[in-house]
C-alpha angles and dihedrals in degrees: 000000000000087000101060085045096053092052101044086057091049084058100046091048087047090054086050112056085038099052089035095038082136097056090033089056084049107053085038090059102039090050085049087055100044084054087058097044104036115008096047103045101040101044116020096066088050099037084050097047075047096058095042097052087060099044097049100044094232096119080075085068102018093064097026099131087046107050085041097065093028087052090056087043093051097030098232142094126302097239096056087045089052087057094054087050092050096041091051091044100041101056137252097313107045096074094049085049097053099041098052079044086067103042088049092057085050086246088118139035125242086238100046086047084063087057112057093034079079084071110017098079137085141129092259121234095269083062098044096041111029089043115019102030101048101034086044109033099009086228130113086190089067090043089061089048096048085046089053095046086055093043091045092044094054088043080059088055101044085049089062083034100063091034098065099059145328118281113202125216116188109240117242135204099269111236142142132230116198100162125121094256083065090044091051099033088054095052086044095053093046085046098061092038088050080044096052086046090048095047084046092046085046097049095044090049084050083048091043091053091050094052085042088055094054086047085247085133091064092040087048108038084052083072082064093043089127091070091064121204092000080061089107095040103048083051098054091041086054078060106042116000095217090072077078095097094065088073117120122230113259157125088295104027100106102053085049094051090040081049097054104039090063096043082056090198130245099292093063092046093064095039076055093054095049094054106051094032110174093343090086129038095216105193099090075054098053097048087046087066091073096061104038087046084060093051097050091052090051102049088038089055083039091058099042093050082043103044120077109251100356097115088050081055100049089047092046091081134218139295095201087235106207117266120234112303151161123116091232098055096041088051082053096049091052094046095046085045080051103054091038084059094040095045092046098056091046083057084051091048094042094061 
């Protein structure tokens, strides 16, 4: 029976892009553009510093003060405590990266893995401020709060996480490698991973145009209709969490936008699944967004009611600033993603 389903979908999809090749060219383009102008340059630097902080063994060093108080608060060892920092820091897919890194060397169970995927993911702060909170709200300011409810919110999560039971990570010589192969292997690690995320963004806006065609988007977007005009736009973020940036400024704005960002939607599920393919079981990770989406909403509504004016800033509305741009520098950016690929695989060949 899956199977016939499966394959009447896989026909329906094929007269689709063939009869809307038009509409299908469009939302194509515009996602590919929305990975140059949003994806690229607020995650890959970061995801790739992120990388290379864990391969080279410098975010021993490097978060140091901060690994040593968060391991007394959490009651378990620093380095475990440096990859939740990194995974909430470097974006979606870095935790998901490390983690299936460590499965992979033996040093992590598969179960324990599961578990701390429930708390080593976030959108990281180059993401929620440079993006979200200057296109929604046009304030850095509200970037950094919505950053610090998600962060809060998975802290929350490692904390239930850790107290209900001892996760092991086998210990390791400690030793740092600051070569050029690190530094490469590192670029080239946060490139695939910024690769998997772009061909994900490009197929679901492919998926979204199709819904938007049969007029699913309008049946669909009526069960938000308590959101009121950000209806449309809550809906399309649950699919694909970039659509964020279409929400308008309002009472109830920032604990949306804190919601969604941990929930992460369905697009960067899948970019998740990818990633970690059979490393990770990742059920115990997609009920813990519940949660965690509810607990960034709490202590975003909490911040803007605490801190002086920031209601006044959330109500203000937004003035949609213009994301990154400039022919010249997006062309750059995908040449630079295309050597790093390219040079990466020649070192794999190589060896």
């Amino acid at each position: 029976m899956k199977k016939i389903i499966f394959s009447v979908i896989s026909v329906l999809a094929a007269v689709f892009l063939l009869g809307f090749s038009g509409e299908v060219r469009e939302a194509v383009s515009k996602a590919i553009s929305d990975c140059l102008e949003i994806i690229v340059p607020s995650l890959f630097a970061f995801s790739a510093l992120s990388f290379y902080l864990q391969k080279s063994g410098l975010y021993k060093t490097a978060l140091k003060p901060f690994t040593f108080l968060l391991s007394k608060i959490l009651r378990t060892n620093e380095e475990l405590c440096g990859i939740f920092l990194l995974s909430n820091i470097g974006g979606y897919p870095v935790g998901a990266s490390l983690l299936s890194g460590l499965v992979r060397e033996n040093r992590l169970d598969r179960k324990d893995a599961a578990k701390l995927m429930c708390c080593c993911f976030g959108s990281g702060p180059s993401f929620i401020i440079g993006m979200v909170g200057k296109t929604v709200f046009n304030s850095a300011r509200a970037g950094a709060v919505l950053f610090l409810s998600c962060f809060l919110s998975s802290l929350v999560m490692a904390a239930v996480v850790f107290l209900r039971g001892r996760i092991e990570l086998k210990e390791t010589r400690s030793r740092y490698d600051l070569s050029a192969g690190c530094f490469i292997d590192s670029v080239s690690s946060a490139a695939r991973a910024m690769f998997a995320v772009c061909t994900m963004i490009v197929i679901f806006s492919v998926i979204m145009a199709a819904l938007g065609m049969i007029g699913a988007n309008r049946t669909l977007a009526e069960i938000f209709a308590p959101f009121g005009e950000n209806a449309g736009a809550v809906f399309s973020s649950l699919l694909e969490v970039t659509r964020i940036k279409d929400i308008s400024a309002g009472e109830y704005a920032m604990p949306i936008c804190a919601a969604l960002l941990s929930f992460g939607g369905v697009c960067v599920a899948l970019q998740t699944t990818a990633i970690v393919g059979k490393d990770i079981p990742l059920g115990r990770f997609l009920l813990s967004r519940i949660p965690a989406s509810a607990l960034s909403a709490v202590f975003s509504s909490a911040f803007v009611h605490v801190i002086p004016s920031m209601s006044e800033e959330v109500l203000a509305g937004n003035t949609q600033a213009a994301a990154f741009s400039g022919n010249a520098a997006l062309s750059a950016c995908l040449i630079a993603m295309c050597a790093i690929l390219l040079l990466g695989n020649s070192r794999d060949f190589s060896r």
